[in-house]
ChimeraX commands (.cxc) that place a marker at each C-alpha (Angstrom):
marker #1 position 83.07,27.48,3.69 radius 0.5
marker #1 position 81.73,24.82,5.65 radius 0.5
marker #1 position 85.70,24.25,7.44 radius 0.5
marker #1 position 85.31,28.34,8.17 radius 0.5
marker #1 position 81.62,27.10,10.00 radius 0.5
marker #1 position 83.40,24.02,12.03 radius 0.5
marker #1 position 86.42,27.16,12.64 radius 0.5
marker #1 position 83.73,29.49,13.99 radius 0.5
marker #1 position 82.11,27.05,16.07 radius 0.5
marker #1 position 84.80,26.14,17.78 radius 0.5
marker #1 position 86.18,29.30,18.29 radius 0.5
marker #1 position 82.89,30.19,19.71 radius 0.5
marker #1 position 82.19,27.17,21.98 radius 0.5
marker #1 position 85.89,27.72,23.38 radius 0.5
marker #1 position 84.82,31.59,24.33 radius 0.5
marker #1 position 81.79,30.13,25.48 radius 0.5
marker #1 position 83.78,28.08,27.66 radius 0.5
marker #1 position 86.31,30.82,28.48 radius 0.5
marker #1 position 83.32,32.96,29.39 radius 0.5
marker #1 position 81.56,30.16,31.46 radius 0.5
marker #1 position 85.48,29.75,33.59 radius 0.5
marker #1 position 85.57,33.63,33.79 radius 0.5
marker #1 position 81.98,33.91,35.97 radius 0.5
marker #1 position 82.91,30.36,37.15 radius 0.5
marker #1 position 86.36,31.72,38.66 radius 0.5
marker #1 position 84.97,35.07,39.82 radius 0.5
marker #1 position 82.52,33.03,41.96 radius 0.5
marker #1 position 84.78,30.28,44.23 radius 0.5
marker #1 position 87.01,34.12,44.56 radius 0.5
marker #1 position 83.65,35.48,45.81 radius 0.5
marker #1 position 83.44,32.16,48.16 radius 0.5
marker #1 position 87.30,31.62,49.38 radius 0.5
marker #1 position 86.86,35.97,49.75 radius 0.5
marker #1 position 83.64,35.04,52.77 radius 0.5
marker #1 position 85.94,32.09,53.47 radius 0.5
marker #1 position 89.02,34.32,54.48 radius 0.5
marker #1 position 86.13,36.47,56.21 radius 0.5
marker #1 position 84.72,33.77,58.15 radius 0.5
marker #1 position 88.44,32.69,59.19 radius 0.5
marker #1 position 89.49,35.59,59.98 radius 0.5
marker #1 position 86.29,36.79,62.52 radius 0.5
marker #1 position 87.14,33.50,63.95 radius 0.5
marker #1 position 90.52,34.15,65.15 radius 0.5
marker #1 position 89.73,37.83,66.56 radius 0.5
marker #1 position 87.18,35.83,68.37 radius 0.5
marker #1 position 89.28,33.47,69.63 radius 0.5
marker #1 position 92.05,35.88,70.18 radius 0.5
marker #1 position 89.51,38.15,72.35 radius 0.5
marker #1 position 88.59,34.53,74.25 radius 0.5
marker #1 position 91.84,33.60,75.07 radius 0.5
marker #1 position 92.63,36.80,76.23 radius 0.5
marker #1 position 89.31,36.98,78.25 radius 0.5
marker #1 position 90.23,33.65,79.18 radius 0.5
marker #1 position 93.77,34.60,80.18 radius 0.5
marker #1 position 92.51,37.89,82.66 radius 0.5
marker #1 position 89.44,35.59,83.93 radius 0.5
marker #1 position 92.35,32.85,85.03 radius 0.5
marker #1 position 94.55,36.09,86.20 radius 0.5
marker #1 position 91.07,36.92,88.26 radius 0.5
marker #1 position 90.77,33.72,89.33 radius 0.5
marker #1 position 94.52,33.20,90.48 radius 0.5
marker #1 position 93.95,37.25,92.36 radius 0.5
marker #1 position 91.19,36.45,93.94 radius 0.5
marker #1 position 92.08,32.38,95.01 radius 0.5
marker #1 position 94.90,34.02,96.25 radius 0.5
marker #1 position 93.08,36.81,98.16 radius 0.5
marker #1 position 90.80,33.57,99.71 radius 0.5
marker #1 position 93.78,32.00,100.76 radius 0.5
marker #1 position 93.97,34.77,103.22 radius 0.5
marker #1 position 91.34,33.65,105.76 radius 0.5
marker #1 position 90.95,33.45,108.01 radius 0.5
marker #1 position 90.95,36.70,109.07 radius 0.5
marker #1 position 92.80,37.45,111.78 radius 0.5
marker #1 position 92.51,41.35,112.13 radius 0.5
marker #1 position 90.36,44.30,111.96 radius 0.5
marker #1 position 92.26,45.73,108.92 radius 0.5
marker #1 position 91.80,42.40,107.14 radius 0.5
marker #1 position 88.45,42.93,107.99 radius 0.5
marker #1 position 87.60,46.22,106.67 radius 0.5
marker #1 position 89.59,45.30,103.60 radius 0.5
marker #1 position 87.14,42.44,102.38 radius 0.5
marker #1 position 84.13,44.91,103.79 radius 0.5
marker #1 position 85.76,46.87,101.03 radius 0.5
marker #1 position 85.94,44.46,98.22 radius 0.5
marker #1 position 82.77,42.96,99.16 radius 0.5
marker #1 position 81.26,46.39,97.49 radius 0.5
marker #1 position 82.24,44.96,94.30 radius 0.5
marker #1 position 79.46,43.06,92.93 radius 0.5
marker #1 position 81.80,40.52,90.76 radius 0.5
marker #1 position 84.10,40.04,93.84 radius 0.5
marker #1 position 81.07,38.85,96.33 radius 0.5
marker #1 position 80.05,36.66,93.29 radius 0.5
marker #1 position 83.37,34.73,93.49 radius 0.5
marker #1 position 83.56,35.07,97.03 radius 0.5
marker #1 position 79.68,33.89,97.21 radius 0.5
marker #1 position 80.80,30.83,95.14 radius 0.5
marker #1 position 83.94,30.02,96.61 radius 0.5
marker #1 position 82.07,29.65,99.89 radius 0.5
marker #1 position 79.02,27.54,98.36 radius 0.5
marker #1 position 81.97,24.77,98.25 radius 0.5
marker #1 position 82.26,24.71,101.62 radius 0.5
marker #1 position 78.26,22.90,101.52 radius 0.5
marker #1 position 77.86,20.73,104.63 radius 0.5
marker #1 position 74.78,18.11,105.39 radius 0.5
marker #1 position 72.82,21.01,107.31 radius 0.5
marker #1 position 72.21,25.22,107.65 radius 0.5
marker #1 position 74.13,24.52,110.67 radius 0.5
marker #1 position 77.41,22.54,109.71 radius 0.5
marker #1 position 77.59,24.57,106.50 radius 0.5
marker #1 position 77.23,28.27,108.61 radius 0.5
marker #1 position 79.69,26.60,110.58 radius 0.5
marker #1 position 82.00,25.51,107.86 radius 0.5
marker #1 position 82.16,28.97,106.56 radius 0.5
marker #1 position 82.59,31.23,109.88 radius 0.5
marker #1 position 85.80,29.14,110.63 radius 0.5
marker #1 position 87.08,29.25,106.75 radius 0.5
marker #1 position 86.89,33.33,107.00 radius 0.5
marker #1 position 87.58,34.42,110.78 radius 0.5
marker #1 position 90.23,33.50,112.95 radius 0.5
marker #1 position 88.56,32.98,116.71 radius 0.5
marker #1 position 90.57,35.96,117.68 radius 0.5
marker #1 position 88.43,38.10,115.14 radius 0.5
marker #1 position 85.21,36.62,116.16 radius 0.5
marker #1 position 85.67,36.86,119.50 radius 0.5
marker #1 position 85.50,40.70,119.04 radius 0.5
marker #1 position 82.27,40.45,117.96 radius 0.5
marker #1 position 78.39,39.48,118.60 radius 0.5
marker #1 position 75.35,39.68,116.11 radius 0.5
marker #1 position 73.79,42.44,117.59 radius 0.5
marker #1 position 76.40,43.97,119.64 radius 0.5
marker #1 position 75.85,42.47,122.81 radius 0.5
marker #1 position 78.53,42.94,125.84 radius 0.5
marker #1 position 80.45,46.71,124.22 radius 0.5
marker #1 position 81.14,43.60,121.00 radius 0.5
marker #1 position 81.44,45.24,117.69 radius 0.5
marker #1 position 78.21,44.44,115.51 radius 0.5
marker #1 position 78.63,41.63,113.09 radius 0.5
marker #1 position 74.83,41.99,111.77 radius 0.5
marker #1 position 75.95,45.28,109.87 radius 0.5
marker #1 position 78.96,43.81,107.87 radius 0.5
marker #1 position 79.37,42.77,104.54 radius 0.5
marker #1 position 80.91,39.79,105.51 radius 0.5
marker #1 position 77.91,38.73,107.57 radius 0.5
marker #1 position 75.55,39.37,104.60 radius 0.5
marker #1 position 77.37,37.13,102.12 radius 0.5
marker #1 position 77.09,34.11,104.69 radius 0.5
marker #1 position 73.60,34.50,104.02 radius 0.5
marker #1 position 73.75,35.05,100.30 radius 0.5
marker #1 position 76.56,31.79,100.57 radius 0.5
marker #1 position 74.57,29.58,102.15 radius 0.5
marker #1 position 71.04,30.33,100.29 radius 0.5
marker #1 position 72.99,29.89,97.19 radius 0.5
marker #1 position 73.05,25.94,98.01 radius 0.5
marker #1 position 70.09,24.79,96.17 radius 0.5
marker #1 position 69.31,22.34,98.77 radius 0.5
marker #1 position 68.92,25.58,101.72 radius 0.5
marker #1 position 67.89,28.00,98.93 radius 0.5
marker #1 position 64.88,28.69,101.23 radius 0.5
marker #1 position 65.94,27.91,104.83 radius 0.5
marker #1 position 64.91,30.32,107.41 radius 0.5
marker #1 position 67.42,33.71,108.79 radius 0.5
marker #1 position 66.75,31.96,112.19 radius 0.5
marker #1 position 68.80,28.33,110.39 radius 0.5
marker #1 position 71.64,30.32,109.55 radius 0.5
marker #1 position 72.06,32.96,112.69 radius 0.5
marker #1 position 71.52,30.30,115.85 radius 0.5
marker #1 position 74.60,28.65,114.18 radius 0.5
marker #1 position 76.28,31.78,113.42 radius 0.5
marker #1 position 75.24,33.34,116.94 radius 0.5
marker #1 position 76.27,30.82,119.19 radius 0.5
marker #1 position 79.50,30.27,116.95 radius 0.5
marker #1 position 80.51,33.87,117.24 radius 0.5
marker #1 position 80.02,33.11,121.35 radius 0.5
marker #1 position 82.22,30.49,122.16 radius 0.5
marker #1 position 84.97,32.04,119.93 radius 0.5
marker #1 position 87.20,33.02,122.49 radius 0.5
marker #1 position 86.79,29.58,124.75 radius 0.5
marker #1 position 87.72,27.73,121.03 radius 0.5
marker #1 position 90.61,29.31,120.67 radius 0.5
marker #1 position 91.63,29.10,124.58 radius 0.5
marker #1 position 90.55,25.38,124.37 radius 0.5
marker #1 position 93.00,25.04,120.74 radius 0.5
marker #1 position 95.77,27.16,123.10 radius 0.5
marker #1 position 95.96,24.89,125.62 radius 0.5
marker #1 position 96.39,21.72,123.31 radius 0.5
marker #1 position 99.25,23.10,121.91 radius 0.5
marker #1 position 100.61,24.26,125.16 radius 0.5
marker #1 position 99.98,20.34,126.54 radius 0.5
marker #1 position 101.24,19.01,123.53 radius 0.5
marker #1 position 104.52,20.77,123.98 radius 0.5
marker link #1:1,2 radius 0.2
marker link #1:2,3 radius 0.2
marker link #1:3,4 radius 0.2
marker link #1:4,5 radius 0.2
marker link #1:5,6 radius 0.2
marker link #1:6,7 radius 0.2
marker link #1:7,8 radius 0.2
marker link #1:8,9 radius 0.2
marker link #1:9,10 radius 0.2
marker link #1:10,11 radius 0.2
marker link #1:11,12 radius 0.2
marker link #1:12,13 radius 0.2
marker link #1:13,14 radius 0.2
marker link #1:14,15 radius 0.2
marker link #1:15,16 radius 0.2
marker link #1:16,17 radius 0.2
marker link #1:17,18 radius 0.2
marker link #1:18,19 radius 0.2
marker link #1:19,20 radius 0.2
marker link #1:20,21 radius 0.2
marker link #1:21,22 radius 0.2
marker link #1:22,23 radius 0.2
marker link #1:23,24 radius 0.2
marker link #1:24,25 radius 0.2
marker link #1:25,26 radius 0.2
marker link #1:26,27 radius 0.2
marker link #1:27,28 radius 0.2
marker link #1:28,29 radius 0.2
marker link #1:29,30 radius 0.2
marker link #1:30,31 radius 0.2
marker link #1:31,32 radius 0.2
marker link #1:32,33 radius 0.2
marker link #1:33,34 radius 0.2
marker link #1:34,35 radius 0.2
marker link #1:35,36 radius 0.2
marker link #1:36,37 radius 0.2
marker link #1:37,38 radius 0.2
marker link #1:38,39 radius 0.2
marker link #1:39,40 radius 0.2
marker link #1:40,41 radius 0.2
marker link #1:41,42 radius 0.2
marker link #1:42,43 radius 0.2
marker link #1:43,44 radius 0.2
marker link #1:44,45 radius 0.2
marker link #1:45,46 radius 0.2
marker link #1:46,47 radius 0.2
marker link #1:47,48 radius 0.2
marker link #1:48,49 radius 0.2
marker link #1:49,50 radius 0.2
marker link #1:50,51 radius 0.2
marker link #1:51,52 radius 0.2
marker link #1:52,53 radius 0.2
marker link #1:53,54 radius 0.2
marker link #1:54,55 radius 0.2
marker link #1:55,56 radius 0.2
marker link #1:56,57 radius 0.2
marker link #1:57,58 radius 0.2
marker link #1:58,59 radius 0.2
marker link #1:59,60 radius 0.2
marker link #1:60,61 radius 0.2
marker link #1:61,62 radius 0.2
marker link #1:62,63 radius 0.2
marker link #1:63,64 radius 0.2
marker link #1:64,65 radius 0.2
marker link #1:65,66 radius 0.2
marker link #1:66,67 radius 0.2
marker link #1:67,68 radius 0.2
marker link #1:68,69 radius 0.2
marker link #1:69,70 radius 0.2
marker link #1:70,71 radius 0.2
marker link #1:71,72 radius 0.2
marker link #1:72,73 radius 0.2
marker link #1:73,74 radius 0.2
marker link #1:74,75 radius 0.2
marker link #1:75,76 radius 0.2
marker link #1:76,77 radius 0.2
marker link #1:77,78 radius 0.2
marker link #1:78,79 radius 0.2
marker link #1:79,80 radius 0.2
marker link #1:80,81 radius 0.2
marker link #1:81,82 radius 0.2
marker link #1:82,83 radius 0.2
marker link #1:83,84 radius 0.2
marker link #1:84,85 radius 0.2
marker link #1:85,86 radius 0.2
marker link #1:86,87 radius 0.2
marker link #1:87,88 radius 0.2
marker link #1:88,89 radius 0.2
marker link #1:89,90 radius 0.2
marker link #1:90,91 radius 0.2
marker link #1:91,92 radius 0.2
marker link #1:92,93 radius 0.2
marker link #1:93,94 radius 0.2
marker link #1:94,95 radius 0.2
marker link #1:95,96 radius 0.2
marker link #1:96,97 radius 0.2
marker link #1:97,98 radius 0.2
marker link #1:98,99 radius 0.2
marker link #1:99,100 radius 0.2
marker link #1:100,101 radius 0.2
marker link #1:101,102 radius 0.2
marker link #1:102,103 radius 0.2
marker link #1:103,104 radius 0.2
marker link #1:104,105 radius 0.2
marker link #1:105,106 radius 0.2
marker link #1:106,107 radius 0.2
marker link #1:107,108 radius 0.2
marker link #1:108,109 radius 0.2
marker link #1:109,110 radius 0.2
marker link #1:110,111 radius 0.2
marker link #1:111,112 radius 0.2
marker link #1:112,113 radius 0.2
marker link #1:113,114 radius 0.2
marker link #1:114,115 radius 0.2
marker link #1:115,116 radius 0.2
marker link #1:116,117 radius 0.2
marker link #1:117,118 radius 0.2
marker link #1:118,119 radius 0.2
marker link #1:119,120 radius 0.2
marker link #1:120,121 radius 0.2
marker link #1:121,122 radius 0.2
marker link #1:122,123 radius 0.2
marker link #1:123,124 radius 0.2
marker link #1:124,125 radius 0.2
marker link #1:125,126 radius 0.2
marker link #1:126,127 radius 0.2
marker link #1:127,128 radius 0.2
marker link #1:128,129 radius 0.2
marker link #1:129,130 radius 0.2
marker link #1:130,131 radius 0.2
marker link #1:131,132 radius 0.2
marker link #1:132,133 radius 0.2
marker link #1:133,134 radius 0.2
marker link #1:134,135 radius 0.2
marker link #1:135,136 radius 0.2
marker link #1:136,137 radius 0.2
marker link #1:137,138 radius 0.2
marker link #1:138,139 radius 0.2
marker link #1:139,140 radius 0.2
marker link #1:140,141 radius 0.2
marker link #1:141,142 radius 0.2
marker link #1:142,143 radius 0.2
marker link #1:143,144 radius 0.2
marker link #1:144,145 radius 0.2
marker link #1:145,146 radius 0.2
marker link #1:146,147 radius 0.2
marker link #1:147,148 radius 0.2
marker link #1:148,149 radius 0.2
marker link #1:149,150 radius 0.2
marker link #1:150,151 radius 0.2
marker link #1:151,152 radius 0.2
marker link #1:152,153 radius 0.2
marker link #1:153,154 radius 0.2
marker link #1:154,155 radius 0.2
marker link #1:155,156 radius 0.2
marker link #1:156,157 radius 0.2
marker link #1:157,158 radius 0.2
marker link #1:158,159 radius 0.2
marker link #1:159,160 radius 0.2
marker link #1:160,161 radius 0.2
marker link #1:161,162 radius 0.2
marker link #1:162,163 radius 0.2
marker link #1:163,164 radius 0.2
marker link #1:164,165 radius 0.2
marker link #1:165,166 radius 0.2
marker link #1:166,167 radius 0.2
marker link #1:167,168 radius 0.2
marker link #1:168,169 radius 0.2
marker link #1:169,170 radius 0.2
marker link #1:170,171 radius 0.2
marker link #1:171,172 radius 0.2
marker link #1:172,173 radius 0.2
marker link #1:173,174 radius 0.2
marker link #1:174,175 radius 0.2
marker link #1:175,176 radius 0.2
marker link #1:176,177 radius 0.2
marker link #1:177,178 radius 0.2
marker link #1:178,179 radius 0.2
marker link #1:179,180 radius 0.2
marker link #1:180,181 radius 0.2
marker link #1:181,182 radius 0.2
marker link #1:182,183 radius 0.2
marker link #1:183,184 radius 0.2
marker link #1:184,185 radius 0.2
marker link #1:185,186 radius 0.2
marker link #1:186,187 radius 0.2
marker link #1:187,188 radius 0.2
marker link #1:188,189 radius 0.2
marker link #1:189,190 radius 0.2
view
C-alpha cells in the first residue's frame, strides 16, 4: 500500500501542478490579451497622428504657399484674403506667420508687415479713414489682423492703437511716392 500512497501523491502534486500552469497560463493570456490591446490603441493613435500630422503639413504647405502671395498687388487679391480672413484657423496662421516679422519697435514691426502684405500700388489706393475719395483701410480684415499681429508679440502685447496706426497711417501715405521713388531707380539703373 504504502507504493499506491507515494503513486497517489505524486499523481496528485503533478495535477496540482498542472492545475497551478492552467490558472498560471490563463493569466500571462489575460496580460499579452491587454498587451495586444494596448499595442494596438497605440497604432490607431499614431495612425490618426500621422495622418493629422500629414493634413496639418498639407495646411501648412496651402497656406505658406497662399503667404507667398504678398504682397498684394490687386483689389481681387484683396477681397480674397478679406475672405479667408473670416476663417478663424486661417487668421491664426496668418496672425502667426506675421508675428515673425517682430522688429525692435510698434513702428518697424507695423512697418515690416504693411510692406510683407501690400504692394505700394495697393496701398496707395487707400487711407485709414478714407481720406481724399481713398478706399477705407480701417474697415478691412486685413487691417484688423495687423493689430491682432503685432499685439501678439509679447513684448507690444499692450502698446497703444495710436503705436500701431501713426506707423500704419503715414505708411499707407507715402505709398505711391515709394513706389515712384523704387520706379525711378530702376529706370536710372537701366
Amino acid at each position: 500500500m504504502p507504493h499506491n500512497l507515494k503513486d497517489q501523491e505524486i499523481v496528485k502534486n503533478i495535477l496540482r501542478g498542472m492545475t497551478n500552469m492552467k490558472y498560471e497560463i490563463r493569466e500571462n493570456t489575460k496580460k499579452l490579451d491587454r498587451i495586444e490591446n494596448m499595442l494596438n490603441d497605440i497604432i490607431k493613435k499614431s495612425n490618426y497622428h500621422l495622418s493629422s500630422t500629414s493634413q496639418t503639413n498639407n495646411d501648412y504647405l496651402n497656406e505658406n504657399t497662399y503667404f507667398n502671395q504678398f504682397p498684394l498687388t490687386n483689389i481681387d487679391e484683396l477681397t480674397i484674403l478679406e475672405d479667408k480672413l473670416k476663417d478663424n484657423d486661417f487668421r491664426l496662421k496668418l496672425q502667426t506667420y506675421l508675428a515673425r516679422l517682430e522688429r525692435p519697435s510698434v513702428s518697424d514691426m507695423t512697418r515690416q508687415i504693411m510692406a510683407k502684405m501690400f504692394h505700394n500700388n495697393l496701398l496707395a489706393q487707400f487711407s485709414y479713414a478714407g481720406q481724399k475719395q481713398k478706399k477705407i483701410f480701417s474697415i478691412l480684415n486685413s487691417c484688423s489682423i495687423i493689430f491682432d499681429s503685432v499685439r501678439s508679440v509679447q513684448a507690444y502685447r499692450n502698446c497703444t492703437d495710436m503705436e500701431i496706426l501713426k506707423p500704419m497711417k503715414f505708411f499707407m501715405a507715402n505709398a505711391k511716392f515709394r513706389e515712384e521713388k523704387k520706379k525711378s531707380k530702376q529706370s536710372s539703373s537701366n
